[in-house]
N, C-alpha and C positions, 0 to 999 in steps of 0.2 A: 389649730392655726392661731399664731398671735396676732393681736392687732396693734396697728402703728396710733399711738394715744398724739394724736394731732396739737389737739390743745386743749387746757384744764384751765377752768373756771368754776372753784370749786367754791360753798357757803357751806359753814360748818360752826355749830356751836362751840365758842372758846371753853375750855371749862376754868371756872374759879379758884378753881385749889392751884397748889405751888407748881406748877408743870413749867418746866422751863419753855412758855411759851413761844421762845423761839425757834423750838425745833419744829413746830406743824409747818408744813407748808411740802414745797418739792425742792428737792436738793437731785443734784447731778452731778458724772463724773465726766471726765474725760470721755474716758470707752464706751460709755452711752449706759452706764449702773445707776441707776436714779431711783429715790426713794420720796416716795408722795406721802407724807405722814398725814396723818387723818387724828381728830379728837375723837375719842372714845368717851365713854358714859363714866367712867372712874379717872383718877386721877393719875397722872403719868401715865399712860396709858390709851391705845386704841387701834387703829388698823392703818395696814401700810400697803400699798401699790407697789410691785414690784417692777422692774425693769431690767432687761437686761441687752445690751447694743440696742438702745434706745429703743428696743420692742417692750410690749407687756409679757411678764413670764407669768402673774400670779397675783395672787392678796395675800397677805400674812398680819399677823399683830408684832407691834412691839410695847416695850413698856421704859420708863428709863428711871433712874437714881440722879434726880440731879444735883445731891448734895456730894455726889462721888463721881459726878458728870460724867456718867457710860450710861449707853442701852442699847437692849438688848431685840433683836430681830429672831423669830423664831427660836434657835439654837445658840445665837452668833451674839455675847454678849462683851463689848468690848466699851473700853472709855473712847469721850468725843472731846473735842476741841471745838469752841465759837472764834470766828473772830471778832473785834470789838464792835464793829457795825452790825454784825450778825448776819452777813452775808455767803460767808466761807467758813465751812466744816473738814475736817478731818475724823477720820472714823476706822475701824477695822484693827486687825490686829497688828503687832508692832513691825513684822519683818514685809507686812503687804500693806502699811496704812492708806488708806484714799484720800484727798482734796476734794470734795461737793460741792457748787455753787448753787446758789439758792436761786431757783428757775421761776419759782410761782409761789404769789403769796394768798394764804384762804381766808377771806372774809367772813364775819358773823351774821348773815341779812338770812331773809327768806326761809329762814326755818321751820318745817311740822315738825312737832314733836310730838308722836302717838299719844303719849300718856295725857297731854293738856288739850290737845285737837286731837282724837280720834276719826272725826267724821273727816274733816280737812286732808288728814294722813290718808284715808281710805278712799278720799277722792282721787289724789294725786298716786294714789297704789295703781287704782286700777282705770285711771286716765291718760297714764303713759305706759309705752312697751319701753323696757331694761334689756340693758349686757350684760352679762357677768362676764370678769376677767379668767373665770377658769377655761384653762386651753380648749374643752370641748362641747363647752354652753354655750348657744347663742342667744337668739332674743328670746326674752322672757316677757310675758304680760299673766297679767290677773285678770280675772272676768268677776263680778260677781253672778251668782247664781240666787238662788231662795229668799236670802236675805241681803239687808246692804251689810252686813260685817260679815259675810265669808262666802266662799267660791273657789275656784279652781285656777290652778298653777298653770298654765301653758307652756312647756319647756323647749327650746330647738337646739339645735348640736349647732355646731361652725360651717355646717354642711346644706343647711336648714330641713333637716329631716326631725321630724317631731321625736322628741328624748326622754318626754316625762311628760304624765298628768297626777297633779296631785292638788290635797287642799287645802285651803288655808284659812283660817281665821282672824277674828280680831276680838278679845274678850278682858274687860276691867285692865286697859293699858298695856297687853299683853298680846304678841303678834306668833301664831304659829303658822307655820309652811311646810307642809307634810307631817314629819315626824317630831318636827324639832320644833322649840318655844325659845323666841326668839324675848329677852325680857326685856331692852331697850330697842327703842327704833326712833329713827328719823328721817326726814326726808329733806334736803336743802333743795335748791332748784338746779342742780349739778346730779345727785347722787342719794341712794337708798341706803343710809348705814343700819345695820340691825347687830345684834349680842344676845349672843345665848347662858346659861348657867355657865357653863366655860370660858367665856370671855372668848370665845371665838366671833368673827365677822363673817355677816356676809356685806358684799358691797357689790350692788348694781349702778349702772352705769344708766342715765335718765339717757331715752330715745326718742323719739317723735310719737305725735301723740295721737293716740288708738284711733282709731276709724269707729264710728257708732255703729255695730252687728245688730241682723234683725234677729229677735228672742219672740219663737214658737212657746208658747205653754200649755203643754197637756191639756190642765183644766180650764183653760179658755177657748184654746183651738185646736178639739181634736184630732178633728179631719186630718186638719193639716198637718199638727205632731204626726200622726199614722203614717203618712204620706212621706214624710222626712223618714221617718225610721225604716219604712219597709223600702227608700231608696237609694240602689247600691250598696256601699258596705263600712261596717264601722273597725277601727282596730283599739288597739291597746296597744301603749310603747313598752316595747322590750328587746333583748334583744333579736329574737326573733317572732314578731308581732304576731298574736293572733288575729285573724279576723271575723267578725261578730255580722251573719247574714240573716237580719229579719225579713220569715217570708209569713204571708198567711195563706191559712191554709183555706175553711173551707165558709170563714166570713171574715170582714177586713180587725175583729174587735181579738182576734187569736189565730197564733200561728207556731212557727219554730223557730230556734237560733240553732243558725250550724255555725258552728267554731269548727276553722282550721287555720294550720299551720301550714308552710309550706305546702300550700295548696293541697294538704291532705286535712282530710274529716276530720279531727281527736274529739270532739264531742255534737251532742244535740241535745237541748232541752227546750221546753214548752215557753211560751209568753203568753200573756193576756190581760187586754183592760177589760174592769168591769165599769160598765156605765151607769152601775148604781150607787160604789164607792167612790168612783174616780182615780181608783187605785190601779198599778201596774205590776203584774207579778209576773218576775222573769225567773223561770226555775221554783224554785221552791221559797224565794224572797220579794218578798213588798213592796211597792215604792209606792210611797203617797202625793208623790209631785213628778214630773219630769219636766225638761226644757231642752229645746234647741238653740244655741245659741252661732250662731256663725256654722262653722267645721264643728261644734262641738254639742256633743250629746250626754247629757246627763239628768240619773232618776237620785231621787233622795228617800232616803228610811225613814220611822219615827221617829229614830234615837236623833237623826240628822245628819247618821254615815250617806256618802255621795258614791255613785259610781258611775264612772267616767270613761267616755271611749271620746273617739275623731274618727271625723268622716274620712275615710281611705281614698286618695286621690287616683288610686292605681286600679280601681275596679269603677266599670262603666255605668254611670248614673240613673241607671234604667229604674223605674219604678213600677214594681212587682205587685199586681193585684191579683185576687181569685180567680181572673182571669185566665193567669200563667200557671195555673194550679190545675194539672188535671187529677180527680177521683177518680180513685176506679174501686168498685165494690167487686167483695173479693167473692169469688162464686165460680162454679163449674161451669157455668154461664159464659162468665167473664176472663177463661181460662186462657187462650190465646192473645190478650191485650194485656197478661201479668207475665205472659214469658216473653211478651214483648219489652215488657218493662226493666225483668229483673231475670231475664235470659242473658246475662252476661257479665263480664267481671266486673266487680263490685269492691267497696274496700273500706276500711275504715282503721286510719292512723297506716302503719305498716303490716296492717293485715287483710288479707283477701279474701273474699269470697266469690262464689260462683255456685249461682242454682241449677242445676243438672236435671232438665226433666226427660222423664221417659215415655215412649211411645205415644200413651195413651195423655198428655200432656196434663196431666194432675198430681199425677205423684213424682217422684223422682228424690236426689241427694242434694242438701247442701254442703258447698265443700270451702273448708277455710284455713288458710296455711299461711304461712311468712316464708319468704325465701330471703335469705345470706349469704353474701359472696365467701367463699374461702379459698387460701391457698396455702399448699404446702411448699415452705422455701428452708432451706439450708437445714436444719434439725427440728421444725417446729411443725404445726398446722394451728393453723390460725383463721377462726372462723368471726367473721363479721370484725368488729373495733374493739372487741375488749375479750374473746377465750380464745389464749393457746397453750397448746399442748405439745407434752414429747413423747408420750409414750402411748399408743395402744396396747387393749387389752383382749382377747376372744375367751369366752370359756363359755361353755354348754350352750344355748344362742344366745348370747349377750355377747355386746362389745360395748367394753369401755375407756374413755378418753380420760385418760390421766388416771390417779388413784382418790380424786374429791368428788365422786358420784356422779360424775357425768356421764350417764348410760344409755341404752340403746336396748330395745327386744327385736330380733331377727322375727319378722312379722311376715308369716303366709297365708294373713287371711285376703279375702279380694281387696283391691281396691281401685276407686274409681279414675283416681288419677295419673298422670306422668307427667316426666319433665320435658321441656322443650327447648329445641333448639335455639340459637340466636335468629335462626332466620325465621323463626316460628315467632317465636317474642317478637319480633320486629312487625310481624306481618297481621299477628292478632290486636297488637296495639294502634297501628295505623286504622284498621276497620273498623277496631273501638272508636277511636277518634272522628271517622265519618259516620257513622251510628250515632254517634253521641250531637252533630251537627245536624242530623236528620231529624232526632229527636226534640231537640233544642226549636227548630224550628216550624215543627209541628206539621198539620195535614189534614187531611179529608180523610176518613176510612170507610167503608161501604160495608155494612155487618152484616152479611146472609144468615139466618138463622132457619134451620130445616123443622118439618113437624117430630123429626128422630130426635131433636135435641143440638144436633151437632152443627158448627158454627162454621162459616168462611167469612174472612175478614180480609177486602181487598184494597188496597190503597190507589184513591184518585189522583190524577195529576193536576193536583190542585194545593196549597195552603193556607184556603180559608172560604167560608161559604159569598164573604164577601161580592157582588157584581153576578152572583148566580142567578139564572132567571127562574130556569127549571130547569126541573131532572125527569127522566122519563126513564121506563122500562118495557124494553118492547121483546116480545118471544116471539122466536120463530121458529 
């Protein structure tokens, strides 16, 4: 989405070298083509606001020759004309040239200049929220995190859906923002101009100014870091976001992260603070700090790498303690409360499983398979989004699809499965889903245990011992 640039009130360091400094400023056409020239850190030279039918289309650099009075915009290098008040320009090429008038003029006041004020610069970074002019960035802020010279990038689309976390620095005059090292920077009270090794820009657009976030810290308040992390769900911007779900398991100081995707599983791995280090290790990596800051959660390394998630607004804010964790020990004992558990389809990523037990409820198959749509249309067979084929093959029990190894063994030994209909799918899915509401919700269960060993396990009409006064058992 473009945005209609209202009005410009820009402060920008003139620079001293020969720059025909009449070209800074905003110039406009007719048709609504207008070019906001911006001073850059070199001479003839710096970054330019694009327009186009008096919308923003973009940012680009330009540079000019003014001993041969042209310059040059991205690609588009043609001679200008001043008029003598310096009001009116003429530019572009000969058979299309434009008339400009001069809309707005940028003054020298209120400048940070990273390299002479660093602290100053990094005040005004991260004490206002930015725009960038690119069609699909919206508001940008800075946080600091660990230190006062670096933290995390907050990005939003046009849409205001979170678009990026990344990090940024500030070190001996030197501004990086993710990947890129930014070598000049300034900040006027209008606009954030920065320049990389390329002589590229970036140019934000000053917003209103941040609201003061309450900041959790691990090693000052545990508790309550815990309490934020194990509630609801964290993501990661992508395009299609994973979500990060800290639960514990069987005390509040260790638990698991389940990551999925579109609401499917693709992984799990371990968390845990130790309360003697003060350290946090997610997986098989360290963190020796973490904080909560707003929506956002971030642990730090030794070396000083950050990793960054946001709280996910689209998962219910519930806070998950040992509580919601039931154990069950696994035992012959315990045999009827594990095929409660894990008697039924199961999955992780696009793969299925299902524990199958038999009579005596202890042994039995597990079973794990992916199912793919295919069909066959006009000359082909086309299984799932990416193999088709022309040709089949039969010989001795083999069939094969195509002639690049895609085979098959004609298989008569048992097995334990089959396919199902649609109205079977339909109808084993729906039960899942009331099973899974049952389970979710929990209950009373009544465990008879005989002197043979063998177990009955009855379920009361009840969801919690809660207001119970007694329970009696009477024989008759």
């Amino acid at each position: 989405m473009m945005k209609i640039f209202a009005s410009l009130f820009v402060a920008f360091l003139i620079s001293t070298a020969s720059a025909d400094q009449q070209l800074i400023g905003s110039w406009q056409a007719e048709d609504g083509t207008r070019y906001d020239f911006l001073d850059g850190f070199k001479p003839n030279a710096g970054a330019v606001i694009l327009y186009k039918e008096f919308l923003v289309s973009g940012v680009g650099k330009w540079s000019a020759k003014p001993d041969e009075k042209k310059f040059k915009i991205g690609y588009r290098d043609y001679p200008y004309e001043l008029s003598s008040d310096g009001k009116t320009m003429t530019w572009g090429p000969s058979h299309s040239r434009k008339t400009y008038k001069k809309v707005a003029e940028f003054r020298a006041s209120g400048i940070l200049d990273l390299k002479k004020d660093p602290d100053a610069f990094i005040d005004d970074l991260t004490g206002f929220s930015w725009s960038n002019y690119a069609s699909k960035v919206g508001q940008t802020t800075f946080t600091r995190t660990f230190s006062g010279t670096e933290g995390v990038r907050i990005q939003f689309n046009e849409e205001d859906k979170l678009s990026d976390l990344s990090a940024w620095g500030v070190a001996s005059g030197v501004l990086k923002i993710g990947r890129t090292v930014y070598l000049e920077a300034r900040i006027t009270p209008s606009y954030l101009l920065a320049m990389d090794k390329r002589d590229n820009f970036i140019v934000l657009k000053r917003d209103k100014t941040k609201t003061k976030l309450p900041r959790t810290d691990l090693k000052v308040a545990r508790e309550k870091f815990l309490i934020s992390l194990t509630t609801g769900a964290w993501k990661i911007p992508s395009s299609t976001p994973p979500v990060y779900r800290f639960r514990p398991l069987e005390g509040d100081l260790k638990g698991l992260v389940f990551k999925e995707k579109d609401n499917k599983l693709t992984s799990t791995f371990g968390w845990e603070f130790s309360a003697a280090t003060g350290a946090m290790k997610i997986s098989s990596t360290e963190y020796v700090g973490g904080l909560v800051i707003g929506e956002l959660l971030v642990f730090v390394e030794t070396d000083g790498d950050q990793k960054m998630y946001y709280r996910d607004g689209s998962v219910d804010q519930k806070h998950f303690t040992t509580g919601d964790t039931r154990a069950i020990a696994l035992s012959e004992r315990t045999a009827p409360a594990v095929i409660e558990a894990i008697g039924r389809q199961l999955s992780q990523s696009d793969t299925f499983f299902l524990f199958e037990f038999n009579a005596d409820g202890r042994t039995g198959y597990r079973h794990e398979w992916q199912s793919k749509p295919f069909q066959i249309t006009a000359e082909n067979l086309k299984i799932g989004d990416y193999y088709t084929y022309k040709k089949m093959y039969l010989i001795e029990d083999y069939i094969a699809l195509g002639d690049r190894g895609t085979a098959f063994k004609i298989d008569t030994r048992m097995s334990r499965l089959r396919p199902k209909s649609d109205t079977e799918a339909k109808a084993d899915a729906d039960k899942a889903s009331k099973e899974l509401s049952v389970l979710r919700e929990g209950g009373v269960t009544l465990v008879i245990t005989r002197t043979d060993g063998s177990v009955d396990r009855i379920k009361l009409p009840m969801k919690s011992l809660e207001g119970l006064k007694s329970m009696e058992v009477i024989v008759e």
